[in-house]
DRENBAZA-625358 format. One record per residue (C-alpha): x, y, z. Coordinates in steps of 0.1 Angstrom, whole numbers, plus 5000, padded with zeros to 4 digits. Layout:
N
XYZ...
//
This chain:
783
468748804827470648654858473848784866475548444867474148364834475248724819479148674830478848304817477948504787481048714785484048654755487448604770488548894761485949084787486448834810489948904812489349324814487349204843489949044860492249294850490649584864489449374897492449134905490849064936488348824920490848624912492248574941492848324945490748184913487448094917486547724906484247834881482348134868479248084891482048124918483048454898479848594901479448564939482548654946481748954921478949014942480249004981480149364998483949375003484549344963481749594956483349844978486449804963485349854928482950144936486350284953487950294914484750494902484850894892482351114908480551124867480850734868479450694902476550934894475250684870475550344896473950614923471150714895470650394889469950294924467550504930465350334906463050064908463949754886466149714854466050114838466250194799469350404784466950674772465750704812469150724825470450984798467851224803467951194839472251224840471151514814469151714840471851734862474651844839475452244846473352364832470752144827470752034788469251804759469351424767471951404734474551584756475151344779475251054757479251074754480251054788477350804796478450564773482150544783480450534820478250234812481150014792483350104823480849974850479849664827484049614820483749664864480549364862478849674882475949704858474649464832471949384810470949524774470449934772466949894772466849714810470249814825470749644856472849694889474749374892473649204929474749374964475549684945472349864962473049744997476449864996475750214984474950405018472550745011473250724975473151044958472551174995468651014987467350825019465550535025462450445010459250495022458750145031462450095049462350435067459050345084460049955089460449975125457450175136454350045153451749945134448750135152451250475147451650405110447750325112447050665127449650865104447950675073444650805086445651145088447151155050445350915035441950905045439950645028442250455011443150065017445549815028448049815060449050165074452650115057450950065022448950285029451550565039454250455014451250534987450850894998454150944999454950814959453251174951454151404985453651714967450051804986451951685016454551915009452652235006450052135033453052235059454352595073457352755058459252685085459052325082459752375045462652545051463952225077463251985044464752175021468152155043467951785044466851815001470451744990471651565018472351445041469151305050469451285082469451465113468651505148466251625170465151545204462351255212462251195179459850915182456951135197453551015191451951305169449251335148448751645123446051785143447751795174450951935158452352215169456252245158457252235123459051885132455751765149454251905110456851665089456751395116452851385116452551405078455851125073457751345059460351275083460650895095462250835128465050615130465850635167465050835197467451125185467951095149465551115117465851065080463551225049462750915032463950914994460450964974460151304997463751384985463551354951460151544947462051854971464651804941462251834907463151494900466751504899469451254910471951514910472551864906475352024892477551704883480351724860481151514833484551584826487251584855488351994868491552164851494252144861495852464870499352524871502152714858503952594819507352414825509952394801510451964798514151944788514652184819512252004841514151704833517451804839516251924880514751624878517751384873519951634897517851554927517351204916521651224916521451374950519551104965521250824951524450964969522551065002521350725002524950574994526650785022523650745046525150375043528450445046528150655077525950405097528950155087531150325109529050465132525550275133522450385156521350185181517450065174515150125201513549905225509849955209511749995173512550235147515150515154515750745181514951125177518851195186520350975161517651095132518751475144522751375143522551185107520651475091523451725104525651475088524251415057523451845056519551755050516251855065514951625088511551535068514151485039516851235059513351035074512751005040516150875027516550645060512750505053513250455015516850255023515250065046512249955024514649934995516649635016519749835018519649875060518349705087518749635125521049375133524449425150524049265187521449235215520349535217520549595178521749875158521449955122523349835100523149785059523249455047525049245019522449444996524049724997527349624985525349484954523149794950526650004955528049874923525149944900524950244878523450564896520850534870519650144880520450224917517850544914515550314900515750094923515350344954512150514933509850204925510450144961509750464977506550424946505250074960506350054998503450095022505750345050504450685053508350875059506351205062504651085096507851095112507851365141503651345145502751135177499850875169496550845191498250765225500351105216503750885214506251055189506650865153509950795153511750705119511950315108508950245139506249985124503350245128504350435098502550175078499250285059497750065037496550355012500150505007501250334976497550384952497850764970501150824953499750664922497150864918498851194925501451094899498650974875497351344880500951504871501051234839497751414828499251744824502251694805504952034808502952114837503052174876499452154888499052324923498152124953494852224954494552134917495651784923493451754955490551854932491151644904491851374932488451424942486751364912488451074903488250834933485051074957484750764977488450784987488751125003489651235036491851415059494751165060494551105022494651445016498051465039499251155024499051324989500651585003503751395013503151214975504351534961506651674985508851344982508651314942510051644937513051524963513651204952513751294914511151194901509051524893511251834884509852194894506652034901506351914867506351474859509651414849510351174815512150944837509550924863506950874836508750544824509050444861504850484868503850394833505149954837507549734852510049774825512049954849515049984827513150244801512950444830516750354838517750474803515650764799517350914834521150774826521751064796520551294820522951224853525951464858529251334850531151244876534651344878537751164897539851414911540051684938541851994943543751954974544152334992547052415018544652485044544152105047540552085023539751944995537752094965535551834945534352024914531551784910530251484918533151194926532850834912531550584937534350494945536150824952533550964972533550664994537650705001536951085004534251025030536150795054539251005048538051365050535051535069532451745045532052045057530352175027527752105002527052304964527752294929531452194946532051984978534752045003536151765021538851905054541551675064541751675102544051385130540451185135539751185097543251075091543250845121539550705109541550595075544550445095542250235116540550135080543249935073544950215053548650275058550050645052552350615026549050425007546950705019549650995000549950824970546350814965545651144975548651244948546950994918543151174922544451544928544751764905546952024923550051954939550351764973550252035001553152045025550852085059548651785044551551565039552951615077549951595089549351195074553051175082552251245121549451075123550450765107553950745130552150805162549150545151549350205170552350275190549750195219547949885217544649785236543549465240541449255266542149155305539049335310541549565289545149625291547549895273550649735255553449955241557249895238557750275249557950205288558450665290555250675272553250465298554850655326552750975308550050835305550050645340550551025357548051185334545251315361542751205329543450855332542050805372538550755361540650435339541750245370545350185354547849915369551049845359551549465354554949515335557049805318554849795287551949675300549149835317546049685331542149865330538849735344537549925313536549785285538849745252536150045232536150235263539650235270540350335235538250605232538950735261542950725252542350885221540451195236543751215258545651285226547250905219546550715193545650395199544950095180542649775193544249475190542849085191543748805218546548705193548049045191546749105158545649495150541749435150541049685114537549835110536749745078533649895065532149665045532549435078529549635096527049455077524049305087522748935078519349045088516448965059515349265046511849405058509249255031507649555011504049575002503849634967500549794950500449814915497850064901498249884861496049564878497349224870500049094847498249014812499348674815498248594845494848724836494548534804495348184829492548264853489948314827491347984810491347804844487447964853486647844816487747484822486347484855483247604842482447364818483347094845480947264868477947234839478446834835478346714866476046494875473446504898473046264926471545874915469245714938470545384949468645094934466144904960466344564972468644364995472244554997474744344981476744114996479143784992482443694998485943914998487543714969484643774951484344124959487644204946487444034912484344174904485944524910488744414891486644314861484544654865487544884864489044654834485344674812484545024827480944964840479045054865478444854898475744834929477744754961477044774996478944965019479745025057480345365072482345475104479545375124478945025111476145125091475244915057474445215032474045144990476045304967476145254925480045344915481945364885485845194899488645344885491545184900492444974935495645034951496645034991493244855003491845124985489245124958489145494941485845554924483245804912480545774935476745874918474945884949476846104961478046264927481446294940484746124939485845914970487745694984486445314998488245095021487844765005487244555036484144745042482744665008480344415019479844254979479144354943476444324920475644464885473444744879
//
């Protein structure tokens, strides 16, 4: 049966699986099935689907391979039998080879009836070594002389007819004799190269030998083609030698079910609860990540991303680990929520998404932050490695992209969702890992699932190692807000008041509502984190406030409404003195200049030795001018001990706002992989669209030959109102025609319609649609 034919064959329903479980087929969609199949059959899609095979899956496209033509069921079971630990009865593997076969003919992999299964076209080429098998006889030998293979054939095969690569690809169908004609020594070097690889190296590997003349036990297998050289250094045991060394078996010792895995028992209401506290956590490092680079935002380097400094600075600020503050920075980013904007040489900044992330629920804003962190293609664990040119990673720097990230932290989640109540070790999930996708494997995915688990137990969505319930909504679809509701029961309360202390702190008993926290942060400084946060009042917190907007009086009556102690007497001066001495100075631009109405106070600050490095002039009692800057000059004022206040070139009080250090930046574009394949509906369109297409494909017509004789011709007028009356009666007309280079060709056309100086008509010569320029008709007649 052709392969074409065979997915022609296919109900919807399977057609749709296929589509499903390989969206790139469909992408975009093919104009019919025929275009299906071949796109089925190109390398790249092949790889790609072998890539979604387990190892006992693969086993059976590898056993398959290795075998010449279409093979029956019975074949393959007992040879996927004899290579089950331990070996057993054909009837054992029948269960796993079933679900194995309906899988690779769901994957258009294998096809065909179970008496002449089938690998579907470019599967074989694909498959390098498969089963750790070589080459065939006939392939191995390909590029050797002819008078060599001539001589070896002579040698093994005395007597026999046909070329010396028949000849020697006919010995070696039954190599045992071979085999045992040769030292123990050179045994010993096959039965290395037995299970694979098959291929080594060895020096001059192209020697002219013969077996008489041999005298090392490579000279022995080379002599005897048990060996095949494939360059001047390297050799390969071609496949029929292989599977004789092996009894006859594909495999040995394969699996049909995937490892354990092992891992302590976790209470799930407990597990869930730890769960939905860090998920809590982050939401609020995230939030006052944002808040802080408001007021204070990092500058973006010149080759992009974020400097090492500024990294180190914001994870002291936000109390985190490094690898953990990376990962908040990266997941913001992704999410939207920052990005570099600011000026010429940029800083970062968050954006207008923020402010409409701030106002979610912590429940929708953690879901938000985890299907991005799930989907985005950033690696935040990379950050502090240095790539191949040994440059340091820095956070938020393109090369943290990897294309494998999101299916990596698919599949280790996947792995967690198998073991319900569970925490699976790392090696567990690396083995379990490497049964399910053995094409997949390698150093960097192995680090990359190491990061996978590392950042789901900090963002929230494992707890104690263990899949949360929330985290199992999020992986499990796209109805994000089951995962939004399972977490939401879950979250702490949050509570809106503090418990102002006389030594100028504040004690929050638990977590503060959004919008408490965020006063509390511009107002106060953390100084520490626990099951209770303490916030300490200092002159730059207060000041911070003041230059907010914020006036004092305003700032002690909402300290007094969201305390639930009494207003201390040192916290009250202190906003008092703050708040008098707070824009009694202003600063503004000349370069800059120093306005106050205290002429006494600009004496002090005109004699202060401090102030040199400010180039200070007097231009009037209460005016002093500076070469400095307007930011300069304030900052350096206020580390004097003043406190001033910027103001604009109208003598307005310029107020940092917060929410005015936004960015208008877009937002980076995330790559998003989903590991659930297509969306149903879309699936169910394409196999409408390649059924429609399919049947238009099958009535075409084929090319007409244009009728002999003189090529029409006669008048325009004419022309036109026998086109006219064609495309009014809908027959068929001869006319003749001249192309681009002036040439008179013959065409038989059915009109449909003239419009423009243009006559639009199905062409059967061609057995295509086109387009004629009526002037170049050159007449009409009937057919």
């Amino acid at each position: 049966m052709e392969f074409t034919e065979w997915i022609r064959g296919r109900t919807d329903d399977q057609l749709r699986a296929l589509v499903s479980s390989r969206p790139e087929l469909i992408t975009p969609v093919p104009a019919h099935l025929e275009g299906l199949a071949s796109r089925a059959a190109s390398p790249s899609a092949i790889g790609r689907a072998l890539d979604r095979l387990d190892r006992f899956t693969l086993a059976v496209v590898e056993t398959l391979a290795v075998q010449d033509g279409p093979t029956p069921k019975e074949c393959l079971r007992a040879l996927i039998a004899a290579a089950l630990p331990p070996p057993g009865e054909p009837q054992a593997a029948e269960p796993a080879l079933s679900a194995a076969l309906d899988r690779l003919r769901e994957l258009a992999l294998v096809y065909g009836p179970d008496d002449a299964l089938a690998l579907g076209p470019g599967v074989r080429k694909v498959l390098e070594d498969p089963a750790g098998l070589g080459p065939r006889a006939v392939d191995a030998f390909r590029h050797h002389a002819p008078e060599q293979l001539d001589e070896m054939a002579d040698d093994i095969a005395p007597g026999t007819a046909g070329t010396g690569k028949e000849r020697l690809a006919a010995a070696l169908a039954d190599p045992a004799a071979l085999v045992a004609s040769v030292s123990q020594e050179a045994r010993a070097a096959l039965d290395q190269l037995a299970w694979g690889p098959p291929t080594g190296r060895v020096p001059n590997a192209r020697r002219e030998v013969r077996v008489a003349t041999a005298r090392s036990p490579i000279e022995e297998l080379l002599a005897r083609g048990l060996l095949a050289a494939t360059g001047e250094e390297s050799v390969t045991l071609p496949r029929e030698v292989g599977l004789h060394l092996r009894g006859g078996r594909v495999h040995r010792g394969l699996p049909a079910e995937p490892p354990p895995l092992e891992g302590p028992e976790r209470d799930r209401e407990l597990a869930d609860r730890t769960a939905a506290g860090q998920a809590f956590m982050f939401v609020r490092a995230v939030e006052e990540l944002c808040e802080r680079w408001s007021i204070e935002p990092p500058g973006v380097l010149r080759t992009g991303g974020l400097g090492v400094r500024d990294l180190k600075r914001t994870a002291t600020e936000l109390d985190l680990p490094e690898w953990v503050t990376a990962l908040v920075v990266e997941v913001a980013h992704a999410a939207g929520l920052i990005a570099a904007g600011g000026g010429v040489d940029g800083e970062w900044l968050p954006t207008p998404g923020y402010d409409l992330w701030r106002v979610r629920g912590t429940a929708d804003r953690w879901v938000a932050l985890a299907a991005t962190w799930l989907h985005m293609d950033r690696v935040p664990g990379l950050v502090g490695d240095r790539d191949e040119r040994d440059r340091p990673l820095n956070a938020l720097h393109a090369d943290l992209r990897r294309a494998a990230a999101p299916g990596v932290r698919a599949a280790a989640l996947g792995v967690l969702a198998a073991a319900p109540g569970r925490a699976p070790s790392r090696d567990a999930v690396l083995e379990r890992l490497a049964w399910e996708q053995p094409r997949r494997r390698g150093p960097l995915r192995e680090q990359l699932t190491e990061f996978a688990l590392r950042e789901a137990e900090q963002i929230g969505v494992t707890g104690l190692g263990a899949l949360s319930g929330h985290g199992r909504a999020l992986l499990e679809g796209g109805d994000t807000g089951a995962a939004a509701a399972t977490l939401a029961p879950l979250l702490p309360e949050p509570v809106d008041h503090v418990l102002l202390q006389a030594d100028l702190t504040a004690v929050a008993p638990g977590p503060l509502t959004s919008e408490l926290n965020r006063w509390m942060t511009l107002t106060a400084d953390v100084e520490s984190k626990g099951g209770a946060t303490v916030y300490r009042f200092s002159e730059q917190s207060i000041r911070r406030a003041l230059d907010a907007g914020h006036g004092g009086e305003e700032l002690l009556a909402m300290l007094a409404r969201h305390s639930a102690t009494p207003m201390p007497q040192a916290l009250s001066y202190l906003v008092g003195d703050v708040a008098r001495r707070h824009g009694r100075i202003r600063v503004g631009t000349a370069s800059a200049y120093v306005r106050c109405d205290d002429p006494a106070l600009l004496d002090q600050i005109t004699a202060d030795r401090r102030s040199a490095a400010l180039r200070l002039r007097r231009l009037a009692p209460t005016v002093i001018a500076s070469r400095s800057s307007r930011a300069a000059l304030v900052d350096s004022l206020r580390a004097m001990g003043y406190s001033p206040v910027a103001e604009s070139l109208d003598g307005d009080v310029i107020i940092s706002q917060l929410d005015s250090r936004r960015t208008e930046a877009a937002p980076p574009v995330r790559t998003v992989a989903s590991a659930n394949g297509i969306d149903p509906h879309v699936a169910a369109a394409a196999v409408r669209a390649l059924r429609a297409g399919d049947a238009a494909h099958l009535a075409r017509r084929e090319p007409a030959d244009a009728p002999d004789g003189q090529i029409p011709r006669g008048p325009a007028t004419a022309t036109i109102s026998a086109l006219q009356d064609a495309i009014k009666q809908g027959i068929r007309v001869w006319i003749g025609y001249l192309d681009s280079q002036g040439n008179a060709t013959s065409r038989i056309l059915e009109p449909a319609r003239m419009e423009g100086g243009y006559l639009t008509a199905y062409d059967e010569t061609r057995a295509a649609v086109h387009r004629f320029a009526l002037h170049r008709i050159t007449g009409v007649a009937g057919v």
